[in-house]
C-alpha positions as CSV (number, residue, x, y, z in Angstrom):
1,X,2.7,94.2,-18.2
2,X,5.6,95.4,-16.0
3,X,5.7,99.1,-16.7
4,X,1.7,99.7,-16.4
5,X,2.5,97.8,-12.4
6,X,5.4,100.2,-12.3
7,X,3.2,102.9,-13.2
8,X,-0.1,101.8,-10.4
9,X,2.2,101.3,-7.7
10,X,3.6,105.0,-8.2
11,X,0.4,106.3,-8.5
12,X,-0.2,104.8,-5.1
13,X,2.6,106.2,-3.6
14,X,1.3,109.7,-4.6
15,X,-1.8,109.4,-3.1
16,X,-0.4,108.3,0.1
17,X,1.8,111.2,0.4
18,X,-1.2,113.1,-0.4
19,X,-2.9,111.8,2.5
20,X,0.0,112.4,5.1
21,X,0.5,115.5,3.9
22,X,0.0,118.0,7.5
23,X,-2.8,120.6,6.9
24,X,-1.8,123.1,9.6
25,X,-2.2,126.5,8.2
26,X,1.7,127.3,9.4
27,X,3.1,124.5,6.8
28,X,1.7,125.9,3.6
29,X,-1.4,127.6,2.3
30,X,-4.8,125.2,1.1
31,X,-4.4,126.8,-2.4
32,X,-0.9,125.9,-2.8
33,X,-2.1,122.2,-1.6
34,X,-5.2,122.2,-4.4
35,X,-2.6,123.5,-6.8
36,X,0.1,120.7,-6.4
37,X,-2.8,118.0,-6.4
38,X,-4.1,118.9,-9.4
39,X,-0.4,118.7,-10.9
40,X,0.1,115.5,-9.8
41,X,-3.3,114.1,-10.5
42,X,-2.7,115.8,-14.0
43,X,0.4,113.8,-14.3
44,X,-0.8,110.6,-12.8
45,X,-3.8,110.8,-15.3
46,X,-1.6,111.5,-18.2
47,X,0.3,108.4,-16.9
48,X,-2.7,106.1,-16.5
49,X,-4.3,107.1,-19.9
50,X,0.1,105.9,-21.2
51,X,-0.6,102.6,-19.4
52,X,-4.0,102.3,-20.3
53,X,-2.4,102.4,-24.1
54,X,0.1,99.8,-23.5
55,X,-2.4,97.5,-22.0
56,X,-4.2,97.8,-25.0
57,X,-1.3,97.6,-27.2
58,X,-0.1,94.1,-25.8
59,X,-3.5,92.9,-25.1
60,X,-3.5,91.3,-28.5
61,X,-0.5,89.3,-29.0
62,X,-1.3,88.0,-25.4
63,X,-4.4,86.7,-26.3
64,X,-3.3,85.3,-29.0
65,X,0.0,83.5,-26.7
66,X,-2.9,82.5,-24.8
67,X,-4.5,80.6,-27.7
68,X,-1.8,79.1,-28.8
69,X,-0.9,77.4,-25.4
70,X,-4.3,76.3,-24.8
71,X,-4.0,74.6,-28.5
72,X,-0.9,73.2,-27.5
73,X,-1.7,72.0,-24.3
74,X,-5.3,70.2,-25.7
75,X,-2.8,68.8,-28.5
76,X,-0.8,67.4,-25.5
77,X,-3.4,66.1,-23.4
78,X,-4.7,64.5,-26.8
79,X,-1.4,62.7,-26.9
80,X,-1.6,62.0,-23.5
81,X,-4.7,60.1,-24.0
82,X,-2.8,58.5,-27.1
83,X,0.0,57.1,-24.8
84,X,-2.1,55.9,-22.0
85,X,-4.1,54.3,-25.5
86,X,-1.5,52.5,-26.4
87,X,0.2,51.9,-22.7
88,X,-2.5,49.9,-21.8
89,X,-2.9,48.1,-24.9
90,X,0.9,47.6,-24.4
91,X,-0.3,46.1,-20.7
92,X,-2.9,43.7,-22.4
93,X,-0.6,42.4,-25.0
94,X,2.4,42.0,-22.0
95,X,0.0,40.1,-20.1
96,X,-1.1,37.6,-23.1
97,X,2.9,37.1,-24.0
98,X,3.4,36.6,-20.0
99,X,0.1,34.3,-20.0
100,X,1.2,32.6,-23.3
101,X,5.2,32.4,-21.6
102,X,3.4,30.6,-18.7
103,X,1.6,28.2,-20.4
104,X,4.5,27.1,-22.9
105,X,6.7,26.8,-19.7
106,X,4.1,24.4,-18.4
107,X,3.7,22.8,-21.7
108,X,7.9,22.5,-21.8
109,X,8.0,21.0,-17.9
110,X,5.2,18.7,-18.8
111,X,6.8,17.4,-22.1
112,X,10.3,17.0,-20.1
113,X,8.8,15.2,-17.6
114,X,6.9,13.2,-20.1
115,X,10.3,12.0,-21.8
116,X,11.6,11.6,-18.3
117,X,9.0,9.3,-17.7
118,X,9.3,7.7,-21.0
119,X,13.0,7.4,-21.1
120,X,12.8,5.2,-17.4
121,X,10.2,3.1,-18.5
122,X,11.7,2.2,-21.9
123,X,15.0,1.7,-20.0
124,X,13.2,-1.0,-17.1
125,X,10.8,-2.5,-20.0
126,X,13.7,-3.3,-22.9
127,X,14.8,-7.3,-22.3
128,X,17.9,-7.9,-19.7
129,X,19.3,-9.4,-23.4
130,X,19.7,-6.4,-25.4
131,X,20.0,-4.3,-22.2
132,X,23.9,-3.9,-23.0
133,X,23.4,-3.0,-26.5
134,X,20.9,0.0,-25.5
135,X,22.6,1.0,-22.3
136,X,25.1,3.4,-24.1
137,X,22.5,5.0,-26.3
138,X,20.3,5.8,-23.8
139,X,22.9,7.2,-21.3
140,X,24.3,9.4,-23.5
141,X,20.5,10.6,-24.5
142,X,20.7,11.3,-20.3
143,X,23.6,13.1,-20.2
144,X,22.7,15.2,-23.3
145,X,19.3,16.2,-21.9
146,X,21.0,17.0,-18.3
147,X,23.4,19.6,-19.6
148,X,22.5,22.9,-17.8
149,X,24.1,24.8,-19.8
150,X,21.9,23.4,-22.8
151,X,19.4,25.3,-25.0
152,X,16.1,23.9,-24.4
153,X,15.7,23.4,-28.3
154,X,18.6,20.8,-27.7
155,X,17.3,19.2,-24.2
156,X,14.2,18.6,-25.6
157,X,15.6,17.6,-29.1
158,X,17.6,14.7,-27.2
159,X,15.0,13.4,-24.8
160,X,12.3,12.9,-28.3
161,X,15.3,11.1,-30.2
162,X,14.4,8.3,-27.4
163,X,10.9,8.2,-29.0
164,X,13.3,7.4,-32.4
165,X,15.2,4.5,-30.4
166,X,12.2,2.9,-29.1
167,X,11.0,3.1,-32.4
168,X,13.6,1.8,-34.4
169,X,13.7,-1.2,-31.5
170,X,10.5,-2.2,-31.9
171,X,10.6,-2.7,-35.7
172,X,13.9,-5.1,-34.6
173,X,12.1,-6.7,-32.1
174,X,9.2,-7.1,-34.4
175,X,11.0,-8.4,-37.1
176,X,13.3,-10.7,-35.0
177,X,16.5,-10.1,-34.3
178,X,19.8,-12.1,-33.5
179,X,23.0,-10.4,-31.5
180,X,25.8,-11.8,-29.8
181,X,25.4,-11.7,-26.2
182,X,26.0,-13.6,-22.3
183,X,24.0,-15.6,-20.1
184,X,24.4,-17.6,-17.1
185,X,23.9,-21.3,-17.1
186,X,22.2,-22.9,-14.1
187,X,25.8,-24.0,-12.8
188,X,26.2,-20.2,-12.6
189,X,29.1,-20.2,-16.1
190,X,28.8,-16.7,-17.7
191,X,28.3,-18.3,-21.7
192,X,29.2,-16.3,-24.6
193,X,26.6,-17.4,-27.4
194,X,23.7,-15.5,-29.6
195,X,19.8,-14.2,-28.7
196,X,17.1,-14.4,-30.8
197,X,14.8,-12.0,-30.0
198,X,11.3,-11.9,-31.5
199,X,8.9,-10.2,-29.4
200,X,9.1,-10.8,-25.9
201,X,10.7,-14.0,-26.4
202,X,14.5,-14.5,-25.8
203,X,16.2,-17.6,-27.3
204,X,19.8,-18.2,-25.9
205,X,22.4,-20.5,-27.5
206,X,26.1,-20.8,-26.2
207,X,28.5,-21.1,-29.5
208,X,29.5,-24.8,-28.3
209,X,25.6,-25.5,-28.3
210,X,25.7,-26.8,-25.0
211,X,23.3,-24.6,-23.4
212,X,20.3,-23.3,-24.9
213,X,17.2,-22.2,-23.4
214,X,15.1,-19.2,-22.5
215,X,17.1,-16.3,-21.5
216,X,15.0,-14.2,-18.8
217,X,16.0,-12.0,-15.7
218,X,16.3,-13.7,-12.5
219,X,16.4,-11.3,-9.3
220,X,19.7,-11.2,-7.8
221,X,21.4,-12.2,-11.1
222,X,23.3,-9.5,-13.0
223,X,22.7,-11.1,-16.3
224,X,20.3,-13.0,-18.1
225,X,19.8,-16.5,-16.6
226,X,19.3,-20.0,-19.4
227,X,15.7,-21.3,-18.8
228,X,15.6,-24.9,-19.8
229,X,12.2,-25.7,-21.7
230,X,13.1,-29.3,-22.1
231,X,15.2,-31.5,-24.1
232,X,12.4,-31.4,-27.1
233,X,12.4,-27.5,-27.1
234,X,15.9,-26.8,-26.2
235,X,17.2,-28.7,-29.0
236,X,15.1,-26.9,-31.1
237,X,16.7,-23.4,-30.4
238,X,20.3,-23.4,-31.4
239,X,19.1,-24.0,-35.2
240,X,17.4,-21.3,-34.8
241,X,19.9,-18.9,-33.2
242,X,22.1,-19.8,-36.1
243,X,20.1,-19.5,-38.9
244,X,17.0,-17.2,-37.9
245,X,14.5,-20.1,-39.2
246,X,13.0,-23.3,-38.5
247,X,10.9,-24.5,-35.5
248,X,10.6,-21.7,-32.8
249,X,9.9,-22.9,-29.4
250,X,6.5,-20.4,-28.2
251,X,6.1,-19.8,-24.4
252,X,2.5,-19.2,-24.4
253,X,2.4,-17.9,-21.1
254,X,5.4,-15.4,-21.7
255,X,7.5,-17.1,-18.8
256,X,4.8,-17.1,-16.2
257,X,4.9,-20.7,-16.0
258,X,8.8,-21.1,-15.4
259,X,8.5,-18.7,-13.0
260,X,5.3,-20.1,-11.1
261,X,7.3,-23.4,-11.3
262,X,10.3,-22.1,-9.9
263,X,8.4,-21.3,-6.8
264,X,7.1,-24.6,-6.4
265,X,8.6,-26.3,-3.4
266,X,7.9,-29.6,-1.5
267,X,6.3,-29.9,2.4
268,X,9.5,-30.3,3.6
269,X,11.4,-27.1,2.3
270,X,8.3,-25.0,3.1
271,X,8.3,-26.5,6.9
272,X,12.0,-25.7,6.8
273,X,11.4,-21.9,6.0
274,X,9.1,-22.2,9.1
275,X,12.6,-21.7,11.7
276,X,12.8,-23.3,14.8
277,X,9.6,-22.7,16.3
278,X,7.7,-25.3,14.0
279,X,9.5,-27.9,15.5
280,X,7.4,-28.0,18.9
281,X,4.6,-26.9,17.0
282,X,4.8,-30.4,14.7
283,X,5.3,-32.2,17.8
284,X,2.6,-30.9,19.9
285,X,0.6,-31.9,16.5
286,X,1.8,-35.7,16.3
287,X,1.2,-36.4,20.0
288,X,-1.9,-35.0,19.9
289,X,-3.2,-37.1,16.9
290,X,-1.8,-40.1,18.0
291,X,-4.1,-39.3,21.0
292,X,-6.7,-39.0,19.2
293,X,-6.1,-41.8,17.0
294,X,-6.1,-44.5,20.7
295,X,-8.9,-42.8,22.3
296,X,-11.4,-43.3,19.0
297,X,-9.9,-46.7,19.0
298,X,-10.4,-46.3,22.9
299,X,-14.2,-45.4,22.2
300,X,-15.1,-47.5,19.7
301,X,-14.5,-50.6,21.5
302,X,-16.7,-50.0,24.1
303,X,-19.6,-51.8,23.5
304,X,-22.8,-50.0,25.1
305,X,-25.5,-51.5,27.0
306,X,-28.7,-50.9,25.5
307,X,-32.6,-51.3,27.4
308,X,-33.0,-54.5,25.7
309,X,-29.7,-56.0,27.3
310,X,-31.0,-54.6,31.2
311,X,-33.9,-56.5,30.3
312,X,-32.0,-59.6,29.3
313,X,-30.4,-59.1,32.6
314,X,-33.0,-58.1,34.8
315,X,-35.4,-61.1,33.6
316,X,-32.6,-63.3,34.9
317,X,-32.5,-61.6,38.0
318,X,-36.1,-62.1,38.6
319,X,-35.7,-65.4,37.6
320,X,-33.0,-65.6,40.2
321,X,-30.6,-66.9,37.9
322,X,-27.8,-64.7,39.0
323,X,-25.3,-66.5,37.4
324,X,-26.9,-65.9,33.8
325,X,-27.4,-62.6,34.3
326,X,-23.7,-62.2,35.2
327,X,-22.5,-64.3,32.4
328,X,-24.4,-61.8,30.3
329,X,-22.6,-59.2,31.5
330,X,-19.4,-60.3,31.1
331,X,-20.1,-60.9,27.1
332,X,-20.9,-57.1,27.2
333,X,-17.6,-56.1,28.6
334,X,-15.7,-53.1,29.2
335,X,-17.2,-50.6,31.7
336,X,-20.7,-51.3,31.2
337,X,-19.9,-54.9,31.7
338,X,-18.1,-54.3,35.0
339,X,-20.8,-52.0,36.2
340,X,-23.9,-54.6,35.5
341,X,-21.4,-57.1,37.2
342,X,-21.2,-55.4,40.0
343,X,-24.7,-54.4,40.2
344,X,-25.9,-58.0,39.5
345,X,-23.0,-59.0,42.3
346,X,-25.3,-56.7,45.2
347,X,-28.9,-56.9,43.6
348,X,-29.7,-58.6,47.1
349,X,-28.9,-55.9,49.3
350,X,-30.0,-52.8,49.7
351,X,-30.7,-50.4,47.0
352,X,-28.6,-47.5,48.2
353,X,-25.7,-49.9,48.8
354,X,-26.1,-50.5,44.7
355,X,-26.3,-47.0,43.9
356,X,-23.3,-46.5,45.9
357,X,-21.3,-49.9,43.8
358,X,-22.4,-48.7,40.1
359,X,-21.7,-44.8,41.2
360,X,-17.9,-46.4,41.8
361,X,-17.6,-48.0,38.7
362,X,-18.1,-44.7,36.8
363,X,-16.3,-42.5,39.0
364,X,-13.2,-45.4,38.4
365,X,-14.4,-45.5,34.3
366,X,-14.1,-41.6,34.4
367,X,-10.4,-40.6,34.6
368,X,-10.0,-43.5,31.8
369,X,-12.0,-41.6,29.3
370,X,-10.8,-38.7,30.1
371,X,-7.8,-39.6,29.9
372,X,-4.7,-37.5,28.1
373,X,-7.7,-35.3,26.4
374,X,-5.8,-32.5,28.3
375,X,-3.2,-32.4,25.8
376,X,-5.3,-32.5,23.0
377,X,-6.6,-29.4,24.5
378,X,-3.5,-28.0,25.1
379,X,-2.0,-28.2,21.7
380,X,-5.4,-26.7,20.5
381,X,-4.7,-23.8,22.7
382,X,-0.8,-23.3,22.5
383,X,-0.4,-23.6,19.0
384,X,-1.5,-20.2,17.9
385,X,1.0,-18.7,20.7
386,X,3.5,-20.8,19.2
387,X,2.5,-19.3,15.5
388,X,2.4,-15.8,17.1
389,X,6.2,-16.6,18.5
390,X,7.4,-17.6,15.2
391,X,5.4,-14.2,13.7
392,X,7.5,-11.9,16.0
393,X,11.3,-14.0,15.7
394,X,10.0,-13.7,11.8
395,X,9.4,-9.8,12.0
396,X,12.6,-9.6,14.6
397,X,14.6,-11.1,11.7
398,X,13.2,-9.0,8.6
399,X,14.2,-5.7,10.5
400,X,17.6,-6.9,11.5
401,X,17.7,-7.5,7.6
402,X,16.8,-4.0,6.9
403,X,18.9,-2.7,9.1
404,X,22.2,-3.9,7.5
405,X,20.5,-4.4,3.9
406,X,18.4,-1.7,3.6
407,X,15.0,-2.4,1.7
408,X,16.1,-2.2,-1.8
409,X,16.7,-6.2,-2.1
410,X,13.7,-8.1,-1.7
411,X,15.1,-11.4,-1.5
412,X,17.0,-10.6,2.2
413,X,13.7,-9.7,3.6
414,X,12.0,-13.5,2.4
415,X,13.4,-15.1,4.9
416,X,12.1,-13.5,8.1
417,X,8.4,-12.7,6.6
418,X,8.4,-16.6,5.5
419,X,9.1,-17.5,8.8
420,X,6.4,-15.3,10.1
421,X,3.8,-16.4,8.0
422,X,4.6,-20.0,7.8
423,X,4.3,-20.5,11.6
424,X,0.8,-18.6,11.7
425,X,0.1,-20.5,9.0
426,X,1.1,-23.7,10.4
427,X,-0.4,-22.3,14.5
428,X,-3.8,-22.3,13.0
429,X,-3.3,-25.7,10.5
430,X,-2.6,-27.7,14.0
431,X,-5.1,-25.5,16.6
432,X,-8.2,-26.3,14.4
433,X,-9.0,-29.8,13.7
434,X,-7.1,-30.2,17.6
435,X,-9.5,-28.3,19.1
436,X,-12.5,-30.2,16.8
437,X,-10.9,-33.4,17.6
438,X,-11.0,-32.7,21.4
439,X,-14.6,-31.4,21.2
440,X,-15.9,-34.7,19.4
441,X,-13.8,-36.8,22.1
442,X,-15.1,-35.0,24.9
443,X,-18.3,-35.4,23.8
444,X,-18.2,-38.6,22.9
445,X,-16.4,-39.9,26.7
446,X,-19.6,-37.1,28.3
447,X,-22.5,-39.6,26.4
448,X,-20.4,-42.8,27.3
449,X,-20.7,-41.4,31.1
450,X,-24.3,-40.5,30.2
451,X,-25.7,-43.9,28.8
452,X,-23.5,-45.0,31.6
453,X,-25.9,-43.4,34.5
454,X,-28.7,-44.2,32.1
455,X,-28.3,-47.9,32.5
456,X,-27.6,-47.8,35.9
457,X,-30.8,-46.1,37.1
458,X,-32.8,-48.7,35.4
459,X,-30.6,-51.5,36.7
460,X,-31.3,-49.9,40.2
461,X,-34.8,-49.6,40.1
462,X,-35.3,-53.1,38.2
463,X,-33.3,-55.1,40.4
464,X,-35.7,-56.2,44.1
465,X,-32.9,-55.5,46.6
466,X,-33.3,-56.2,49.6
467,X,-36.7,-57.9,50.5
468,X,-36.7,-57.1,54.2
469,X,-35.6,-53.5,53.4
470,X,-38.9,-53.5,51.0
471,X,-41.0,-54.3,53.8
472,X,-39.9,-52.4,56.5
473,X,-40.8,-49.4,53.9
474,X,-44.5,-50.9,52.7
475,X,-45.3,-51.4,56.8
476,X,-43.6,-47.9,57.4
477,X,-45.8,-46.4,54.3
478,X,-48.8,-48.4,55.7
């Protein structure tokens, strides 16, 4: 291929300097011109017809170069597609191992969370008894799982060998079991005695048998407390302890009922939790019912004159037997008596002049029924302020509580929500029946007032006044 270029570029060259060659008659003759052309066209001929043979010459083995390269390069494009075959079934199967990684790491964080979990609850659900018998176990099952530096094989080996400990204590538990342990008496003595535990039922007996009882968790205490069941029961338990047979004293209510008894408390200790603002609260409250007590007395005395009494009355009066009529009065008594007296007293005069005398008697008998109802009223009103006082010195305490104690002791915090609620309590257990007490007096003193004017209309129009004061008015209506 590079000698036949060698050979057309030379040719090319020839005819060029054929073409520039001058054709002035003075250079050289035309024949000598033809004569030189046909030389060098012989020779450029003769060397065309040479490359012409080497063409064909190599034509051959370059076709056949040409074949195998196009062979090799569909065998490589062949294994091309191959590769990308197999690189994307390489992809898939990467992306099912990273899907199937995933989903086992899920599967690992959910099962170590779940024995977490487990391992927390087991260790707040176990009985305070046997708590310092299991304490040591399951701390070092913590402290194995909590190694970083730990296979996950053996973190999750030593969180399931919980599972085996739980197991293993429930088939105790089941059976009964009886350890040494400590409990505190009620005097607050750490004892040193034995548990029986069967179920959720603790037994305690101190070795000198003098305490025995139920041992359970009280808050604030850092070890199990001796519930007494009674002298029957309790004498009943350290046979028991000893032997691991005989009579088994059953808490059907699985200490519900100590504890609901231990929250029993009397009116006094539940007023006292109440602070200082219950004091004026309980006073407000006695005043106000001994009110309340004197005016029903006050009310119940009073005997009311009824129509068939101004009858009584006004028949004497018409019978002008004064003196009757006044006597009858009297046996009625209290204001209605003093107002009939009084009318009876002017029946003679003028009828204005014994509106005027009866209208004074209940204007005088009004301030005494009404009397001191005011601080029934009061008390009605003020004692939910008072309740609402002891609500915010209750809250004021809790918070300074939380403040020093933090939250994490519920027993601090009692005493400033117990005075909160107990004095609401207690505002609304003195407002009510106050403020129904003063509505049923009020009442009560508004129809005495009532019957009151009642009685003394008809006793003003029944009576005949004053006779010459009638006639002036018949001559006048005449």
């Amino acid at each position: 291929m590079n000698s036949f270029n060698r050979k057309k570029i030379h040719l090319a060259l020839c005819l060029v300097t054929i073409a520039l060659m001058p054709i002035s008659g003075w250079c050289q003759t035309f024949a000598d011109s033809v004569n030189r052309f046909d030389t060098r066209l012989q020779e450029a001929l003769q060397e065309l017809s040479q490359v012409r043979e080497s063409i064909a010459s190599e034509r051959v083995p370059l076709y056949k170069q040409v074949n195998d390269l196009e062979e090799e390069v569909m065998n490589l494009r062949q294994q091309l597609k191959a590769a990308e075959r197999d690189r994307d079934n390489k992809l898939v199967d990467l992306n099912a191992l990273k899907t199937e990684v995933k989903t086992r790491n899920t599967e690992k964080d959910y099962l170590t969370s779940l024995l977490n979990e487990y391992i927390q609850q087991f260790e707040t659900r176990i009985h305070i008894t046997e708590y310092e018998t299991l304490k040591p176990r399951i701390d070092q099952i913590k402290s194995s799982s909590g190694k970083p530096d730990a296979a996950l094989s053996e973190q999750l080996e030593a969180l399931s060998s919980v599972v085996d400990l739980s197991l293993e204590r429930l088939d105790q538990v089941i059976g009964g079991r009886i350890f040494p342990s400590q409990a505190l008496s009620d005097r607050g003595i750490l004892m040193d005695g034995k548990t029986a535990l069967v179920g959720p039922i603790a037994l305690f007996a101190s070795n000198d048998g003098s305490e025995t009882g139920l041992a359970e968790l009280r808050l604030g205490s850092p070890k199990p407390k001796i519930i007494s069941m009674g002298e029957a029961a309790n004498a009943s338990v350290k046979p028991f302890v000893d032997n691991g047979s005989g009579e088994f004293p059953m808490d059907s209510t699985m200490g519900n009922a100590l504890k609901l008894a231990a929250t029993k408390e009397t009116w006094i200790e539940h007023l006292v939790k109440g602070g200082v603002v219950i004091i004026p609260m309980l006073v407000l409250a006695v005043i106000s019912l001994v009110i309340a007590l004197v005016k029903y007395i006050q009310f119940a005395r009073i005997r009311r004159a009824t129509a068939k009494d101004l009858k009584i009355i006004l028949d004497h009066i018409d019978d002008h037997e004064d003196d009757s009529a006044k006597a009858y009065a009297r046996k009625i008594g209290g204001p209605f008596g003093t107002m009939l007296v009084k009318g009876i007293e002017n029946a003679r005069n003028k009828k204005e002049l014994i509106e005027e005398v009866v209208y004074e008697v209940m204007l005088d008998t009004r301030p005494k029924l009404e009397r001191a109802l005011a601080f029934i009223s009061l008390t009605a009103a003020t004692s939910p302020l008072l309740g609402l006082l002891g609500t915010v010195t209750g809250m004021i305490k809790t918070f300074k509580m939380i403040t020093v104690f933090g939250t994490g002791d519920p027993k601090t915090l009692s005493g400033g929500i117990s005075e909160a609620l107990i004095t609401t309590e207690y505002g609304l257990i003195i407002a009510v029946p106050t403020l129904i007490l003063y509505a049923l007096l009020a009442r009560t003193s508004k129809s005495i007032l009532s019957e009151m004017e009642l009685i003394s209309v008809g006793l003003v129009n029944g009576v005949p006044g004053d006779e010459s004061d009638t006639g002036i008015d018949e001559h006048a209506a005449a």
